[in-house]
C-alpha positions as CSV (number, residue, x, y, z in Angstrom):
1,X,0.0,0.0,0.0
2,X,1.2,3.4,-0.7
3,X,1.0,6.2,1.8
4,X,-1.1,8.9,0.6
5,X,0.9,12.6,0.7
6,X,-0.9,14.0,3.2
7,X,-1.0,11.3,5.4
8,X,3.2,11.0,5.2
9,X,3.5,14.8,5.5
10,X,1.5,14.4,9.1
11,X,3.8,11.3,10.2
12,X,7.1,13.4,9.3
13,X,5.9,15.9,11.5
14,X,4.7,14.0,14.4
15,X,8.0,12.4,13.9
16,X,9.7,16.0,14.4
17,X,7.6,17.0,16.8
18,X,9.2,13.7,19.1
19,X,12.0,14.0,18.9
20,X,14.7,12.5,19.5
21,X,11.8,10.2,21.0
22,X,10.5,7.3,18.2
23,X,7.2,8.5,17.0
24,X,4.9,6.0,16.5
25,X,1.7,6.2,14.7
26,X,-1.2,3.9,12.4
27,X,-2.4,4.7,9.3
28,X,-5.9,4.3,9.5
29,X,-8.5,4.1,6.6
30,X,-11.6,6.7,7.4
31,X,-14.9,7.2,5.4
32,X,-12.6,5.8,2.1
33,X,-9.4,8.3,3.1
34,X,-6.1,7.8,4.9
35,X,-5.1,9.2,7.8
36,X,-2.4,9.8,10.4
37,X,-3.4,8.8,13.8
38,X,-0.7,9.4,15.8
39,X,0.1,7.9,19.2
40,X,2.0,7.7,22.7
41,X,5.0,5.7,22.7
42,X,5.5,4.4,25.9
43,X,8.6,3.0,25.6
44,X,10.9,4.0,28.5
45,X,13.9,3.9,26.5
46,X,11.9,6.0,23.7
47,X,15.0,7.4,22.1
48,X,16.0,3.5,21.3
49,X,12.3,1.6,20.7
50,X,8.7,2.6,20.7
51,X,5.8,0.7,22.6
52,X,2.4,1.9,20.9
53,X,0.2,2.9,23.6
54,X,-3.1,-0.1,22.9
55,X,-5.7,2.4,23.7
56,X,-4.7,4.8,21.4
57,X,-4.7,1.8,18.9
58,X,-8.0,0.7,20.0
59,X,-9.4,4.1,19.6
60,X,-7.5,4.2,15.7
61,X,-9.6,0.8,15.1
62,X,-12.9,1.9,16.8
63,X,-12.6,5.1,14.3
64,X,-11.6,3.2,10.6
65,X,-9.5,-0.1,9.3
66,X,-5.8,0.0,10.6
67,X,-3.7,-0.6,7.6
68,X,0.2,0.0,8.3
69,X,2.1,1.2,11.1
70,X,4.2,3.8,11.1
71,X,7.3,4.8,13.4
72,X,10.7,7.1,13.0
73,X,14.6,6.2,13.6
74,X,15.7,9.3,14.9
75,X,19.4,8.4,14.8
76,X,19.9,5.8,11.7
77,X,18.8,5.2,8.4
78,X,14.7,4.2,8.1
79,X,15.4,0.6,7.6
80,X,13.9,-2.0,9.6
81,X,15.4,-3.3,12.9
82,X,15.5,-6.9,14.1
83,X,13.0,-6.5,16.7
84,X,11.3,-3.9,13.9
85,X,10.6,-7.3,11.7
86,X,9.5,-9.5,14.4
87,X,7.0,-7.2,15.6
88,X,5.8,-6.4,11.9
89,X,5.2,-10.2,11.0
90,X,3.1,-10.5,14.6
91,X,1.2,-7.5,13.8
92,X,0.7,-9.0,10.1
93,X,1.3,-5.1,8.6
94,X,3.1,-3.0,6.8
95,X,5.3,-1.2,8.5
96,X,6.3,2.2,7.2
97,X,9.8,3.7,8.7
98,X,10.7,7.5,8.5
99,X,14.0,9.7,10.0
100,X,13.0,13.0,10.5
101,X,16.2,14.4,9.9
102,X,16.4,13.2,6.6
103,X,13.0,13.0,5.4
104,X,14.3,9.4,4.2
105,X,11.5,6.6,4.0
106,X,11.7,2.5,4.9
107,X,9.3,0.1,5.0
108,X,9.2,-3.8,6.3
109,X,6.4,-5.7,5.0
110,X,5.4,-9.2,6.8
111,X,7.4,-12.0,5.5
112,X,9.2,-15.1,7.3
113,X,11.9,-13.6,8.9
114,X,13.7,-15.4,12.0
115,X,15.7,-13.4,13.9
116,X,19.2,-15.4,14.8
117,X,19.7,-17.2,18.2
118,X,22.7,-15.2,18.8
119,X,23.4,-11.9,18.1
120,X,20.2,-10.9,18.1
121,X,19.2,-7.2,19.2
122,X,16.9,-6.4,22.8
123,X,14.0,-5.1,22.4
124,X,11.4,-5.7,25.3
125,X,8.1,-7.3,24.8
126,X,9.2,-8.7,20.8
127,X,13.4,-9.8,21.4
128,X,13.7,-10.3,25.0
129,X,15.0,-12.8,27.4
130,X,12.2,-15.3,27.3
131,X,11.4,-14.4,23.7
132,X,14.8,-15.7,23.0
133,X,14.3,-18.9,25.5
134,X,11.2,-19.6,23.3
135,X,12.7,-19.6,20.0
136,X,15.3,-22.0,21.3
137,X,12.7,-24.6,21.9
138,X,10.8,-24.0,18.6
139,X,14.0,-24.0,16.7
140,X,15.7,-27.3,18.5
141,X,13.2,-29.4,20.1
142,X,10.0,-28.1,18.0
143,X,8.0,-26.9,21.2
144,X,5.6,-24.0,21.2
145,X,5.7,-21.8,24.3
146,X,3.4,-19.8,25.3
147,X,4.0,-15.8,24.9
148,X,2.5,-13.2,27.0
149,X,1.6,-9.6,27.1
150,X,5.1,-7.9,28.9
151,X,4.1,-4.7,31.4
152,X,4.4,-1.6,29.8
153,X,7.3,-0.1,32.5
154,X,10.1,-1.7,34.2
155,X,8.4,-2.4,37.3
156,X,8.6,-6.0,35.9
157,X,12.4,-6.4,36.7
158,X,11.2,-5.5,40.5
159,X,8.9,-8.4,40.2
160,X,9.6,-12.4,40.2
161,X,7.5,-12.1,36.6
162,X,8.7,-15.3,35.3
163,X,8.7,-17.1,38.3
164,X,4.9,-16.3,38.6
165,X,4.1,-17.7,35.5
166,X,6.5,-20.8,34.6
167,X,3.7,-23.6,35.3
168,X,1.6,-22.6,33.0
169,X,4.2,-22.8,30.6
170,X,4.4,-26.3,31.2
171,X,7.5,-26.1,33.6
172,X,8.5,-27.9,36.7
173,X,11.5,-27.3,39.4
174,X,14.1,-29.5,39.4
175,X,17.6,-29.7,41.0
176,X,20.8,-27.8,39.6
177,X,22.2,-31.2,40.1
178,X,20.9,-32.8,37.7
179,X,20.9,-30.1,34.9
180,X,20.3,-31.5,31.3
181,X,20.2,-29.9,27.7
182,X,16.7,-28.0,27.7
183,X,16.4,-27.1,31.2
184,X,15.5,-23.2,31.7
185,X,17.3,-21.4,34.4
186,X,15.3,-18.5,36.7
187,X,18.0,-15.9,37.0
188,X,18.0,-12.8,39.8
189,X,20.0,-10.0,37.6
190,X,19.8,-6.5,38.8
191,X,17.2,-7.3,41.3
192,X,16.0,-9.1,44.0
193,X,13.7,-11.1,42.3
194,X,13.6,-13.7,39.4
195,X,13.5,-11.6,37.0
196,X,15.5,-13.4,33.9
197,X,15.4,-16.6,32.3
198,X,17.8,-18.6,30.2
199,X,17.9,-22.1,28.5
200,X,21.0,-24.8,29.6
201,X,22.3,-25.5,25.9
202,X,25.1,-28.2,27.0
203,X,28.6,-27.7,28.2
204,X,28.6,-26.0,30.9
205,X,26.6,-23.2,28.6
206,X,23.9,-21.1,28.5
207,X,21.9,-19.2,25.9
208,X,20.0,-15.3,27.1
209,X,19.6,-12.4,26.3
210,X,20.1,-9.4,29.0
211,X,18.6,-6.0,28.7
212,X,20.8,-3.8,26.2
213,X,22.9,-6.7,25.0
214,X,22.9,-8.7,22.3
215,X,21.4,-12.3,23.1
216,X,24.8,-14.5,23.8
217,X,26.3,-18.2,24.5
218,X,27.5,-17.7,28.2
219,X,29.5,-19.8,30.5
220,X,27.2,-21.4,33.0
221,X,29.6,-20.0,36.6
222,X,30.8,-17.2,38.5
223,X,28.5,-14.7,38.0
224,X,25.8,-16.4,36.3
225,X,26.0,-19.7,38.6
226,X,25.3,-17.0,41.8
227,X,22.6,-15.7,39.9
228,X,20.5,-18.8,39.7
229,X,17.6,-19.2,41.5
230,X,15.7,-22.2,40.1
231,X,15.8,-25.0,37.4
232,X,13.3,-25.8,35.7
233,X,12.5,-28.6,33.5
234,X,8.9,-28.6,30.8
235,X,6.8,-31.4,31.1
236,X,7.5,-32.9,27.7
237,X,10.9,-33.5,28.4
């Protein structure tokens, strides 16, 4: 689909208007004509990502069809991020990309893009710690895990968030002793509760991805090892 004029013209300057915030916005379909329906970001880190505040979208949908989303790069070129093409193939849109410094234009349509294992970029709620754990058990042992809507503010990392909801994933406790290949790991890191989660990958390794890091291979001691609050092992294994 392409963006009408008018409706890019009042993206750009929302997008100015943020900055050096993201803007985020939807272009929405009213009485046969596009239009810019621009939006909170409630991203903490709003200079770096953009969370699209849901009643601002449900208001968009309750006004005309939602047909692309748009958003601004600030700082680099208007090409699609990692977590910019995971988020676009869940919300099955176009995604439209501008830099308001430039007046430059990207887009990411949906498409089967897999982000990699390692290496990947954080983004919270779409490339984080247990979105990472979950693709690991898609990719190797063919489990779906379930996914859930992340808290809009840190106050999560205060909380024991995974540790609340593991059994419904299909999770059990088991001892460090008797780690094996699979097992996730409940992790306390930069709080007091268990607020991280990794998978055990073999060799003494582990496979997560910490807030504003890239998603790594890590040694399973030191650190890590004191970090480690509970093992857990899913019910199919």
């Amino acid at each position: 689909m392409m963006i009408k004029e008018a409706a890019k013209v009042a993206a750009l300057a929302h997008a100015q208007q943020e900055h050096p915030k993201e803007s985020c916005g939807l272009l929405v379909v009213m009485k046969g004509k596009q239009k810019y329906w621009p939006c909170k970001n409630l991203a903490e880190t709003a200079t770096d990502f953009f969370q699209l505040d849901p009643s601002d979208y449900q208001a968009a949908s309750d006004a005309g069809e939602i047909v692309a989303i748009i958003h601004s790069h600030p700082f680099t070129k208007p090409e699609p991020s990692m977590a910019d093409q995971v988020a676009c193939n869940r919300s099955g849109l176009p995604w439209y990309i501008v830099n308001p410094n430039t007046f430059q234009w990207g887009e990411a349509l949906p498409n089967d893009y897999k982000p990699p294992l390692i290496g990947r970029e954080y983004c919270w709620g779409s490339l984080d710690c247990w979105s990472c754990v979950r693709d690991w058990y898609k990719e190797e042992l063919n489990l779906d895990l379930p996914d859930w809507d992340r808290p809009a503010t840190s106050e999560w990392m205060a909380e024991p968030w995974f540790e609340r909801l593991y059994e419904e994933a299909g999770f059990r406790q088991v001892s460090l002793k008797n780690l094996q290949v699979g097992d996730a790991l409940l992790m306390s890191i930069g709080s007091t509760g268990l607020n991280h989660v990794a998978v055990y990958i073999g060799d003494q390794y582990v496979l997560h991805h910490q807030v504003n890091r890239l998603s790594s291979r890590d040694l399973l001691g030191g650190w890590l090892l004191k970090c480690t609050g509970k093992v857990l092992r899913h019910e199919s294994r």
